[in-house]
TORMI-418594 format. One record per residue (C-alpha): chain; residue number from 0; x, y, z. Coordinates in Angstrom, 2 decimals, m for minus. Layout:
// TORMI-418594
PT   kolmar   lumza         u         v         w
PT        A     NUM         X         Y         Z
...
This chain:
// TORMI-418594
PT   kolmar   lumza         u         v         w
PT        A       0      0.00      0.00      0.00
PT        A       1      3.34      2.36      0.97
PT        A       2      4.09      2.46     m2.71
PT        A       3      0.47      3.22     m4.07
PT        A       4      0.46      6.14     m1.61
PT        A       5      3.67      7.55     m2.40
PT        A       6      2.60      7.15     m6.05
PT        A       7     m0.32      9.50     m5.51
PT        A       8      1.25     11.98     m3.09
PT        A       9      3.92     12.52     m5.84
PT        A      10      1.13     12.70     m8.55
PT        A      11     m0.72     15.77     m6.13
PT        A      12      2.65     17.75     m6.32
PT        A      13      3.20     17.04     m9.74
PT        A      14     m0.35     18.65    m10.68
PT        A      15      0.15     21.32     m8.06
PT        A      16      3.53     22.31     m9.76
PT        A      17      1.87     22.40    m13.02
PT        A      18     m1.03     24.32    m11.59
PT        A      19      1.42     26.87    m10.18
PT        A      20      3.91     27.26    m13.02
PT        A      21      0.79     28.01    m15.50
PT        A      22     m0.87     30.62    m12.66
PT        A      23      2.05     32.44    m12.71
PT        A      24      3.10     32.34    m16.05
PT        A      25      1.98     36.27    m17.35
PT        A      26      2.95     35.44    m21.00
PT        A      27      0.63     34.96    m24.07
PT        A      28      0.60     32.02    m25.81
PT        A      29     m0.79     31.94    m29.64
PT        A      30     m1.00     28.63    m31.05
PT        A      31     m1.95     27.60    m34.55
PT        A      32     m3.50     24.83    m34.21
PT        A      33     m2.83     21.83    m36.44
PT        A      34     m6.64     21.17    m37.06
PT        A      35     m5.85     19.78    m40.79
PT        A      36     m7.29     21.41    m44.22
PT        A      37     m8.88     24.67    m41.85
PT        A      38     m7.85     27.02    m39.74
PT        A      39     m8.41     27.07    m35.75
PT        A      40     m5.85     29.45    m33.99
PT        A      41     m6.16     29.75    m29.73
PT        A      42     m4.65     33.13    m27.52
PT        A      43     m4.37     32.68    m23.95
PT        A      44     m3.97     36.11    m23.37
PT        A      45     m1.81     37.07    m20.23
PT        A      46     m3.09     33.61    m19.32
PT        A      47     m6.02     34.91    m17.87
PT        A      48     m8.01     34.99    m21.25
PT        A      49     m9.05     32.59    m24.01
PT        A      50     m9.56     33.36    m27.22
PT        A      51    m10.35     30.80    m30.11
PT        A      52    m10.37     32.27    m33.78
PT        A      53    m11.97     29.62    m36.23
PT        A      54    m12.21     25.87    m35.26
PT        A      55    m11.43     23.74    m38.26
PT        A      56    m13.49     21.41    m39.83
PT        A      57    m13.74     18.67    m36.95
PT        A      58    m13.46     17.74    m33.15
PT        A      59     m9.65     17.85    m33.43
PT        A      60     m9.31     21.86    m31.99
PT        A      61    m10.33     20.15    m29.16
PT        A      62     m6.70     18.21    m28.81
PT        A      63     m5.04     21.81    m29.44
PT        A      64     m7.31     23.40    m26.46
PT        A      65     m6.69     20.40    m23.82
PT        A      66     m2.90     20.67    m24.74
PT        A      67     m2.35     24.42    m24.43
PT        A      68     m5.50     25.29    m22.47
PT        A      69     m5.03     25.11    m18.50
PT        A      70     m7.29     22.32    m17.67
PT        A      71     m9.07     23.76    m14.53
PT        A      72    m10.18     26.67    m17.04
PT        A      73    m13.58     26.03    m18.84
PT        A      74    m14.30     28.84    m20.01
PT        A      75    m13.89     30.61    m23.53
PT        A      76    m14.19     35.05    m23.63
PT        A      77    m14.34     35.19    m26.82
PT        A      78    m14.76     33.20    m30.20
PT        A      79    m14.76     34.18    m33.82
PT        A      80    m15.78     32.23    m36.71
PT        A      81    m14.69     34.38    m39.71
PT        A      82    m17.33     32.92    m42.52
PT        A      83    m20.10     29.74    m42.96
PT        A      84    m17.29     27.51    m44.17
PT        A      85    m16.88     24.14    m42.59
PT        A      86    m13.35     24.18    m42.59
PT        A      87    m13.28     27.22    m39.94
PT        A      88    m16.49     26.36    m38.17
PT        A      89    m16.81     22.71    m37.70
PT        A      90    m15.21     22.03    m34.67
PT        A      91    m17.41     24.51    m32.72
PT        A      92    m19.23     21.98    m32.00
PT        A      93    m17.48     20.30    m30.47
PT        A      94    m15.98     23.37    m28.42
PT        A      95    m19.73     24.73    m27.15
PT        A      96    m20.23     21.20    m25.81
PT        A      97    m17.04     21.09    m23.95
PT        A      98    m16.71     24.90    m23.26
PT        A      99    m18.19     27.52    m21.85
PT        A     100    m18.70     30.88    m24.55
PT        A     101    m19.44     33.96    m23.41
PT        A     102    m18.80     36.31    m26.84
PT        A     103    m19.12     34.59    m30.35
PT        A     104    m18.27     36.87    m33.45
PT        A     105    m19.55     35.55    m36.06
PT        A     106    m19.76     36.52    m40.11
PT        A     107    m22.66     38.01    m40.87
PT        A     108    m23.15     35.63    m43.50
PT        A     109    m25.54     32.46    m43.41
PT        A     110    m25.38     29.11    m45.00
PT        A     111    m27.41     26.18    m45.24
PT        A     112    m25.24     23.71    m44.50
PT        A     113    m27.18     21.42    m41.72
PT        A     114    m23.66     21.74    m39.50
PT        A     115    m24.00     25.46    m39.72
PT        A     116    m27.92     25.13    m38.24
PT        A     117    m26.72     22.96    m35.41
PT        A     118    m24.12     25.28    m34.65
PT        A     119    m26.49     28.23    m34.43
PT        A     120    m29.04     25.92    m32.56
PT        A     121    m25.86     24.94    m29.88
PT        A     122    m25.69     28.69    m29.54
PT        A     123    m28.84     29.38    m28.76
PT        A     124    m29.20     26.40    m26.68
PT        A     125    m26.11     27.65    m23.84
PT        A     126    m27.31     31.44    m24.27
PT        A     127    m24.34     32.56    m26.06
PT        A     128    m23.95     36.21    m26.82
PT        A     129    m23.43     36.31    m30.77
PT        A     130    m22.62     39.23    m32.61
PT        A     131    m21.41     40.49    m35.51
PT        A     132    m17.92     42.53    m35.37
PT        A     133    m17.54     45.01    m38.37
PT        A     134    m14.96     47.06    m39.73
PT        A     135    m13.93     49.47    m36.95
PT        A     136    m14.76     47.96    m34.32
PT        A     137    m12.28     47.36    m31.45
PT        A     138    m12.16     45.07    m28.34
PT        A     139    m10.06     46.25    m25.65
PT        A     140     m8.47     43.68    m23.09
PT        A     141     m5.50     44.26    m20.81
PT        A     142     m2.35     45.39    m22.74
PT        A     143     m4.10     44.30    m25.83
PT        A     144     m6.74     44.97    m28.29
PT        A     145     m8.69     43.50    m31.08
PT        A     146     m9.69     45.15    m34.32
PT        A     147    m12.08     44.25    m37.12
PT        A     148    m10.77     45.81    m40.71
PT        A     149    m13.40     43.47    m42.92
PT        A     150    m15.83     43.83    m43.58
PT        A     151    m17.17     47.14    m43.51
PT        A     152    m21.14     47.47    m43.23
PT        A     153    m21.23     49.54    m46.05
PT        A     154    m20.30     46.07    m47.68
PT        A     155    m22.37     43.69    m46.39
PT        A     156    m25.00     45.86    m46.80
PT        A     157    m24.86     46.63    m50.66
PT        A     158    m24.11     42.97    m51.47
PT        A     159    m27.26     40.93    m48.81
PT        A     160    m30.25     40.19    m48.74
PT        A     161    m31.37     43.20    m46.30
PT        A     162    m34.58     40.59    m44.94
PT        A     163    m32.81     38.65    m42.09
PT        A     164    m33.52     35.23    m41.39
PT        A     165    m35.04     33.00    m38.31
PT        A     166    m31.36     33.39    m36.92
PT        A     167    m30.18     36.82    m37.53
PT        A     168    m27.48     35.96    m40.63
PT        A     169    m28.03     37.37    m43.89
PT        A     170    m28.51     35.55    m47.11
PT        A     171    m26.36     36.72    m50.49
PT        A     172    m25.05     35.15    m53.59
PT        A     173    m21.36     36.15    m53.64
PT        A     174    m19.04     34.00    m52.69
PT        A     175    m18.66     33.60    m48.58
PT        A     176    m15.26     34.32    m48.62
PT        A     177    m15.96     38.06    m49.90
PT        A     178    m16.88     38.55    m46.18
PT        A     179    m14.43     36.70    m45.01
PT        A     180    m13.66     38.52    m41.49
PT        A     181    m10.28     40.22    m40.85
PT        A     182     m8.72     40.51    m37.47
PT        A     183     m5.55     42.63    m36.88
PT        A     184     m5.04     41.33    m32.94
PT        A     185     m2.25     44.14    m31.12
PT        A     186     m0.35     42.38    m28.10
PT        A     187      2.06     45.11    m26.64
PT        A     188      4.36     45.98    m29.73
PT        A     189      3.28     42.51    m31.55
PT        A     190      0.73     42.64    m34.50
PT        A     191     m1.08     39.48    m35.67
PT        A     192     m3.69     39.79    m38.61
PT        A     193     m5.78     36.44    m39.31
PT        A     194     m7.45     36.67    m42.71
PT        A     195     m9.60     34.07    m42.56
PT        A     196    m10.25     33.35    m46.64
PT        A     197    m10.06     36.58    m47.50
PT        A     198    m10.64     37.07    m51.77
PT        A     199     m8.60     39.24    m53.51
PT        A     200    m11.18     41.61    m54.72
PT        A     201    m11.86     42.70    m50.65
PT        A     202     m8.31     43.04    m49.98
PT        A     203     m8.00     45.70    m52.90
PT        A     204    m11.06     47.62    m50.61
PT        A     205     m8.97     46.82    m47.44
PT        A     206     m5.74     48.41    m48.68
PT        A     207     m7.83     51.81    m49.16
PT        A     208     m8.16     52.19    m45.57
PT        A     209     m4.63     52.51    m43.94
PT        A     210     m2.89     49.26    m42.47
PT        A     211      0.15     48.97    m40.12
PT        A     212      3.00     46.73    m40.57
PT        A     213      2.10     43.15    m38.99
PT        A     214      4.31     40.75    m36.78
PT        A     215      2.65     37.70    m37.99
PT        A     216      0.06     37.21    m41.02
PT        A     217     m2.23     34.37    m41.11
PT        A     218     m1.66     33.62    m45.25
PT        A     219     m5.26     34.24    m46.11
PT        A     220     m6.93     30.60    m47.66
PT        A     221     m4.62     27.95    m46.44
PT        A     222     m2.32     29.41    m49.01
PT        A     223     m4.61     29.35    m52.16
PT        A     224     m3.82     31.27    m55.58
PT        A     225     m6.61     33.05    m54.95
PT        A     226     m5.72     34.69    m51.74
PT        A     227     m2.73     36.60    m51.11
PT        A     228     m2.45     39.51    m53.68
PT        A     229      1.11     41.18    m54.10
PT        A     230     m0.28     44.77    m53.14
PT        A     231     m1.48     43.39    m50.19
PT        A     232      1.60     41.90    m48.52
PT        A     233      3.77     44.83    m49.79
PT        A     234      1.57     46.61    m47.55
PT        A     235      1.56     44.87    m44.14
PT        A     236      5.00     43.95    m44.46
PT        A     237      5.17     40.75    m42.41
PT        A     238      7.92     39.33    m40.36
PT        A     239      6.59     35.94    m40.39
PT        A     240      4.00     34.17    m42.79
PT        A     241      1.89     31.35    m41.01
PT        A     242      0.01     29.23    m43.38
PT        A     243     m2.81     26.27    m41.87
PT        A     244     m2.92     23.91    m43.98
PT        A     245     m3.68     19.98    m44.31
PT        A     246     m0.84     17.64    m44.99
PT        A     247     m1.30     16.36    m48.70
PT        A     248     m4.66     18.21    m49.01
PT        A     249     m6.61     17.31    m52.45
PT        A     250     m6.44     21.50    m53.18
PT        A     251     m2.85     21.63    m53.68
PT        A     252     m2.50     24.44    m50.77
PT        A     253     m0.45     26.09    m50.52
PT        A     254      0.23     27.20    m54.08
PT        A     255      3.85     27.65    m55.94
PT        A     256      2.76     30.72    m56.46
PT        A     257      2.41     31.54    m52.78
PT        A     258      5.68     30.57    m51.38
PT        A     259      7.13     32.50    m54.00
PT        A     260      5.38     36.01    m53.33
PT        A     261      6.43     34.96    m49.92
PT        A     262     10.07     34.12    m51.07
PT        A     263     10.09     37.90    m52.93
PT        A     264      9.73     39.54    m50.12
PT        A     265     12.89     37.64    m47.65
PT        A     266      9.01     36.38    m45.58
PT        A     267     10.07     33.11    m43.68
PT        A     268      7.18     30.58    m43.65
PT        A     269      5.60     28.48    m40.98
PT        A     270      3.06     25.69    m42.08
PT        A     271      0.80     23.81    m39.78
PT        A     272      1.24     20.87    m42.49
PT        A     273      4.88     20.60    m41.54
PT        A     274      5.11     21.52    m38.28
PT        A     275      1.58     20.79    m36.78
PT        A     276      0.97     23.09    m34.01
PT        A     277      2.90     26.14    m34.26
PT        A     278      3.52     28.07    m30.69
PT        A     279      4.44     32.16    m30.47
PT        A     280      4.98     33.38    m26.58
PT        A     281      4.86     36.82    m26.14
């Protein structure tokens, strides 16, 4: 029995030691998250807040949240979903099961898709406080902010279907991705912009409104063609290039053309395909 209860004594300290190195620990963490052909990034901001932007396509955020993700902490501040895609939304799901939301920012933009319904539904079910986050708007935290640059309401409103559905979202023909939420996040001196799948014919809007130079850029579309535009990275200047992306996806992503408008510009590249989760303290 002497053994057995040294065994658990030792486990108690070991957990306690844990629990106390992560309590004290006032860095942010920002973690890609190796969630496969998606994106799903997590912030544990000054570890006292969580902050999940887009979920991939399954349950398998949920590995990147338990590993990075203090485990006596169930609760999630805020949540974006950037647009109706599967491949950023799916493994909300799973997450609104698991975790307690208290913000989601959501695309204005609806789909049909029955995963996007039960995801809505889950919502509604736990009372979560949805909202849409437009161009201009700003979330202030401690030492840190969050800004919206796309899209602009001016935009969503020309190109909808002003009659809102059952669930708030707005119907519209163009392609999701037009609407594609933007999110320049400022940490201290450190700029991160996720780009969700941002087209090319939004970013020429975008670069008419004044953008800083960026820290880290999210490659917009998992590194598609049809994503980054040359004007656009001239712009925001990045020091590092992130790009989530499934190993031997059927899309080709990312594209030769990609890594070498990234190569053009001396911009080193990180890819969740090769490295799986990829982990920035600040």
């Amino acid at each position: 029995m002497r053994p057995i209860y040294l065994s658990g004594i030792l486990s108690i300290l070991i957990l306690l030691f844990i629990f106390l190195k992560n309590s004290f620990d006032p860095r942010t963490t920002l973690v890609f998250c190796d969630v496969g052909q998606g994106d799903g990034a997590y912030i544990r901001l000054e570890n006292r807040i969580d902050i999940v932007i887009d979920a991939g396509p399954d349950q398998k955020i949920l590995d990147c949240l338990g590993k990075y993700m203090p485990f006596y902490d169930r609760t999630i501040e805020l949540a974006f979903n950037t647009h109706p895609q599967k491949d950023h939304y799916g493994g909300y799901l799973g997450i609104g099961e698991r975790y307690k939301i208290e913000v989601f920012l959501l695309s204005p933009i609806d789909s049909h898709a029955k995963s996007f319904l039960q995801l809505k539904e889950l919502l509604a079910q736990k009372n979560v406080q949805v909202k849409p986050f437009y161009a201009g708007d700003i979330i202030s935290l401690k030492n840190a902010s969050i800004r919206s640059v796309w899209p602009t309401n001016q935009f969503v409103t020309k190109n909808v279907n002003l009659t809102k559905n059952n669930h708030g979202f707005y119907e519209t023909h163009r392609d999701p991705n037009d609407f594609s939420q933007v999110v320049l996040m400022t940490i201290g001196s450190t700029k991160i912009l996720f780009t969700g799948d941002i087209s090319p014919s939004s970013e020429q809007i975008i670069l008419k409104n004044q953008l800083p130079a960026v820290t880290i850029l999210k490659v917009p579309h998992h590194g598609s063609k049809n994503g980054l535009i040359e004007s656009f990275l001239k712009i925001i200047n990045p020091k590092i290039a992130v790009i989530s992306v499934g190993k031997n996806n059927s899309f080709g992503h990312p594209s030769p053309e990609i890594i070498k408008l990234l190569g053009k510009y001396h911009v080193p590249i990180r890819r969740t395909d090769q490295e799986r989760d990829i982990v920035f303290k600040f």
